[in-house]
N, C-alpha and C positions, 0 to 999 in steps of 0.2 A: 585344447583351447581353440586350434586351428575349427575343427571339427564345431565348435557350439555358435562361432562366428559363422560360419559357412550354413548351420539349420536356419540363426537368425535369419541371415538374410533372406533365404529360401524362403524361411516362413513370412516373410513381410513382404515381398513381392507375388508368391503364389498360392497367399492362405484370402480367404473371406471371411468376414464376422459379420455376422448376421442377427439382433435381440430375438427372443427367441419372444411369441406371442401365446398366449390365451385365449382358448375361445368362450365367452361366455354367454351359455345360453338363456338368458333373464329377457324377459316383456319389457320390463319398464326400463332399465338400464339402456335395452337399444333404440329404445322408442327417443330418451330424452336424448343419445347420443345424435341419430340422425335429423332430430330435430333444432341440435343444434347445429351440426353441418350445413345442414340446410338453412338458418339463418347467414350463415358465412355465407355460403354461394349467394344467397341474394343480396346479401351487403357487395360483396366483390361485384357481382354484374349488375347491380342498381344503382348504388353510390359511388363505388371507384370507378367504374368504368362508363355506365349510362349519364349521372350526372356530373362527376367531378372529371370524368374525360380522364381517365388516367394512361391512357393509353397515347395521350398527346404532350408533347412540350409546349411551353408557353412563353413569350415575348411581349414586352412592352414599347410603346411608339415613344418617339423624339418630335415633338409637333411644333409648328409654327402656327400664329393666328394672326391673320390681317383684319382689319374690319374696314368700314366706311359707311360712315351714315347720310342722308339724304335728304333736303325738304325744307321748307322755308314757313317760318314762323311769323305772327302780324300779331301786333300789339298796340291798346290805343286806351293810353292812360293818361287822363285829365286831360284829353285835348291835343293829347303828346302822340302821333303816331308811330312805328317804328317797323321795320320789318330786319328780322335775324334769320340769320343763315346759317350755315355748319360754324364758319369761323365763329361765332359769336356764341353756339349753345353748346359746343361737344367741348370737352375736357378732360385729357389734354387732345390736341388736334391729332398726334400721331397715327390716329390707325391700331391703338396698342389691343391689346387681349381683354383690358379693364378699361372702360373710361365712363364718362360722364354725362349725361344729356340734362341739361336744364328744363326745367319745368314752370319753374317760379321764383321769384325774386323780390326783393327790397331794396331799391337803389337809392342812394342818398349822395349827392351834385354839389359842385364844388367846393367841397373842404380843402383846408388849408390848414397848416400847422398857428396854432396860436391856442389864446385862453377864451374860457367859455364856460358857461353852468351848464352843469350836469343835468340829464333828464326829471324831471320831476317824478317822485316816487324811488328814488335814487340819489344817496346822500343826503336825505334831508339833513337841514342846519337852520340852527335859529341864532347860533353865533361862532365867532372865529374861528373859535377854540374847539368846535365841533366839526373843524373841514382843514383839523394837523396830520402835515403829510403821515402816511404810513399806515394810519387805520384802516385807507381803502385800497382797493387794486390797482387805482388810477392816480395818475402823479398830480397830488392836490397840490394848490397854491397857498391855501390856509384861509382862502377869503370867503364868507357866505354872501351870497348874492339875494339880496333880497328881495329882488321880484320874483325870482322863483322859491327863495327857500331852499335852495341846493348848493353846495360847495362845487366853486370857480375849478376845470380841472385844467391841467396843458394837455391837448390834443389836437386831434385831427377835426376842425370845427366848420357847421356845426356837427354834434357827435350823432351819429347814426340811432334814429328810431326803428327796433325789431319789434317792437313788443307787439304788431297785429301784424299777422300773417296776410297778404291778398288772400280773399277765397269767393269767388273759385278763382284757381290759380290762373294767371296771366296768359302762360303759352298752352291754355287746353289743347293748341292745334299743335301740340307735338306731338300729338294722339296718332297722326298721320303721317309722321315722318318712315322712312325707311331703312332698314339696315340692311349691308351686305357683309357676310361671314368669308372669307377665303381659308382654310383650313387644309394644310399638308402633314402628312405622320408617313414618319418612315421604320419599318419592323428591322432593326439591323440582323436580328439572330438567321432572320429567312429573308434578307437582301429585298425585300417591296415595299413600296413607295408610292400611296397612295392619295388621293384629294379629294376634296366635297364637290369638288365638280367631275362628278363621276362622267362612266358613259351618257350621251344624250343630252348633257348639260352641256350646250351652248351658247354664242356671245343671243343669238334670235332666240333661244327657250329663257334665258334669264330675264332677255327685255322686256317680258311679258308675263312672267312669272309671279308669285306672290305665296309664299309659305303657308301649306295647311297640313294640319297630322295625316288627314285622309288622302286629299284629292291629290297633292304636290308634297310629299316627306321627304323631295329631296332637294326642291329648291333654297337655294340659301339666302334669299332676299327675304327679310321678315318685318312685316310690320310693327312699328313699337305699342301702337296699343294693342294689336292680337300676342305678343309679347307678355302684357302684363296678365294679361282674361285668362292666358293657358299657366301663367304662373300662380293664378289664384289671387289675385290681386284686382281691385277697382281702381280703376285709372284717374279717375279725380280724388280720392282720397292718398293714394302714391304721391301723385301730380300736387299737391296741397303741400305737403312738408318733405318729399323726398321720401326716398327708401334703396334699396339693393336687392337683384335680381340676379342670378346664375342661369346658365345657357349653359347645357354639357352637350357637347359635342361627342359621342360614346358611337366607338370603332369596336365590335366584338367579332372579331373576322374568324373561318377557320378553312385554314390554308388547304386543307385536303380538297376543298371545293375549288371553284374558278377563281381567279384571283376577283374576278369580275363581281362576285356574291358578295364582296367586300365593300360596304356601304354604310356611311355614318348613321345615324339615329338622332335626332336633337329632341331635346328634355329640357324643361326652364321650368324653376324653383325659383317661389319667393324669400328671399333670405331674411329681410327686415322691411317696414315701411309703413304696414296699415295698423297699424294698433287697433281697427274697432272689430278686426277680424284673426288676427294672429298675431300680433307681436302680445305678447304680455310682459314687456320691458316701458314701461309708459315713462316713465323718468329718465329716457334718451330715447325722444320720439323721430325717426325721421332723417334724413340723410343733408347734411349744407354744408358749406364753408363758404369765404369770402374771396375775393380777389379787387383789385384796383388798376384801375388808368389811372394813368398818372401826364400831367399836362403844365405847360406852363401858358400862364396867362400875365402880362403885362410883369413880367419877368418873377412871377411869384410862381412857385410852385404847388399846383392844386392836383386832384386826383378826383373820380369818381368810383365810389365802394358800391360792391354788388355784392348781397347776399345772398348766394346761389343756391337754391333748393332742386337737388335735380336725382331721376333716377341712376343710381349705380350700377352696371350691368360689366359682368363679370362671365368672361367665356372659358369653359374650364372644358378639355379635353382630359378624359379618360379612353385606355385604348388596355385590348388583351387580344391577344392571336394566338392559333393554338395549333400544331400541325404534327402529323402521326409520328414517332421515334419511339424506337425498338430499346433505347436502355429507360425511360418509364416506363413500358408496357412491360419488360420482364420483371422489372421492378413490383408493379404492382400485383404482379403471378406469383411473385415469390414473397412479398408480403401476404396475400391471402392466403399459401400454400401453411404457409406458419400460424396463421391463425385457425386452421383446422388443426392442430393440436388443443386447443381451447375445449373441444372436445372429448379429449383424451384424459386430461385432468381431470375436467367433472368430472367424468362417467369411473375413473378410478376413486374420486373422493366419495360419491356413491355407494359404491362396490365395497369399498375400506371401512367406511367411516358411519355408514348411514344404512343398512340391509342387515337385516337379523341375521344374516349366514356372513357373518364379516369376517368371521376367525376361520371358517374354512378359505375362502376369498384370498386373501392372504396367505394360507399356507399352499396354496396354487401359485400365486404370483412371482412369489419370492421364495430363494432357496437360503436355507440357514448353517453357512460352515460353520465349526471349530477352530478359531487360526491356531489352537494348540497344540491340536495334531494334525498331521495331513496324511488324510484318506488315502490308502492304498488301490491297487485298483480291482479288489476285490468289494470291497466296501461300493466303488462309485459302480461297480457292476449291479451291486444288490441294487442300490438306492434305482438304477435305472429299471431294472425290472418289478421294484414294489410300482412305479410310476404307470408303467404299461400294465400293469396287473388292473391298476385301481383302475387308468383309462376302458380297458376290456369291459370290465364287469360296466364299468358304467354306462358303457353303449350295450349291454346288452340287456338291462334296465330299462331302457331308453324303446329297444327294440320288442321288449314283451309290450310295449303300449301303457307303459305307464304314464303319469305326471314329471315332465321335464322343466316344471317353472320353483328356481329355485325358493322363489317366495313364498310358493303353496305350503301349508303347515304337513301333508301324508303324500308322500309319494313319490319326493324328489329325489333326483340324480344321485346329490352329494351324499345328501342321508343313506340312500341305501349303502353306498359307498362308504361312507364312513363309518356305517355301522357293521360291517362285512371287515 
């Protein structure tokens, strides 16, 4: 017992096993074999590693976005002149990553809470009984008024006319307003911490500065109508009923370089606004809402309603950074190492399944015990020398210059061998 415990061990510490291999000499078998190898190595050094970088780790930015818009707008409606500034067109005023710039508007001055006919073409009524609260949206009195023909509502009076849009829009001259973008991202995985006011960007190149794809790709002051033209949009038709615009801000840095090679990129998409060019959502045309002053006058409480039509511009920061590490890189050596077996299966499904010499193929490949008796070792001595008998003759076969392609129908290796 002592004795078969003490072989084990021996044998598990100072034995090897090794499969034992086949050589097989066929045209077509090695052709499709190393043809498919050679798809693998291209896939490994084309795609895993040239395009998808595999031999890199990857990290995502934590970003902050300031903005601040710039320029003063003039308006001169019925005699009415007015000029607006940030305070009065950006929404909300923060600075935030999303906001708002007006473009065009409907203002409707002094309302007051009390009763009032509805607009004409709304609620028509030809009697009382045609203006009982609840049928409409708006909290009816029940009364028709009949110089217009429209049911008496309680509101904010008088009620606000939308139904014609200013065109062209009021504030065309926000065409020339300015933006300034401040953008910070920081890569925690690889400790850097970078801004769009790169190297060279200073307080003197900003002051004079002005955003172009070519000449200036890194200035971050942008004009709003060169804004809309690179998003694909016409700026009076935007400027007309509103719309929504994206600004990506895309960081794709890769850290093996200088940190210095790390430099934003800016891209702007129009997202919604001009229906005669892209939107084909026509039944929500356009970008508004409303907002009110609110005042008092001779102790009544009045407001003035703006219905604000303006572009929505949305700063979206996408970031990827990529820098050399040695557990993806074996990672991806040792998934391509395993897909060069891929090889190995076909070229055995082949060889088995699909080659008119399949049933010799097989009794090569594979050996066939008995588990009902077991071979003495006189028996496993036979079987090894019938093995090198068949091998011998078969190289010497081989060696008179005959036909070695097991596919050929006269002259092959097996054949003679098998027929011997």
């Amino acid at each position: 017992m002592k004795s078969q415990i003490t072989n084990a061990i021996s044998d598990f510490f100072f034995e090897y096993e090794t499969p034992r291999q086949v050589l097989v000499r066929n045209r077509r078998v090695g052709v499709v074999c190393r043809l498919i190898q050679l798809g693998v190595l291209a896939y490994i050094i084309g795609w895993v590693f040239i395009y998808e970088k595999g031999y890199q780790s990857t990290d995502t930015a934590v970003s902050s976005v300031f903005s601040k818009m710039k320029g003063v707008g003039y308006t001169n409606v019925n005699g009415s002149e007015r000029v607006w500034d940030v305070a009065d067109y950006v929404f909300p005023p923060q600075g935030d990553s999303s906001f708002v710039v007006m473009t065009n508007y409907i203002i409707t001055e002094g309302q007051k809470m009390g009763k009032c006919p509805e607009l004409p073409g709304k609620h028509n009524c030809k009697t009382d009984t045609d203006c009982e609260g609840g049928r409409f949206k708006r909290e009816m009195t029940g009364v028709c008024v009949n110089s217009t023909k429209t049911c008496e509502i309680l509101a904010w009076c008088p009620v606000e006319n939308d139904l014609i849009i200013p065109d062209p829009p009021l504030l065309m001259s926000a065409e020339n307003y300015t933006l300034f973008i401040k953008n910070s991202v920081t890569f925690p995985l690889f400790g850097v911490t970078r801004s769009n006011l790169v190297e060279g960007i200073d307080s003197a190149y900003i002051s004079r500065c002005l955003f172009h794809p070519e000449k200036s790709p890194l200035c971050p002051i942008f004009k709003l109508g060169d804004i809309v033209k690179l998003s694909g949009f016409n700026f009076e038709t935007i400027a007309s009923e509103g719309g929504a615009i994206g600004i990506v801000v895309d960081w794709t840095c890769n850290f093996d370089l200088d940190v210095r090679h790390c430099k934003p990129q800016y891209n702007f998409h129009g997202l919604y606004g001009n229906p005669s060019e892209t939107d084909s959502a026509r039944t929500s045309v356009g970008y508004n809402f409303r907002y009110a002053k609110y005042y008092l006058e001779d102790k009544v409480e009045k407001r003035t309603l703006l219905k604000v039509f303006g572009i929505r511009i949305d700063i979206i920061v996408q970031s990827l950074a990529r820098k050399f590490d040695i557990i993806p890189t074996l990672t991806a050596i040792g998934s391509g190492v395993g897909i060069f077996g891929v090889a190995t299966v076909v070229c055995d499904l082949v060889l088995l399944y699909l080659l008119p010499k399949r049933e010799f193929y097989k009794n090569m490949k594979f050996k066939y015990t008995d588990t009902q008796t077991q071979p003495d070792s006189e028996s496993l001595a036979l079987d090894s020398s019938v093995y090198y008998t068949l091998e011998a003759k078969a190289r010497e076969v081989q060696d008179d210059g005959r036909p070695n392609d097991p596919d050929s129908e006269a002259g092959s290796t097996e054949t003679e061998v098998s027929k011997k």
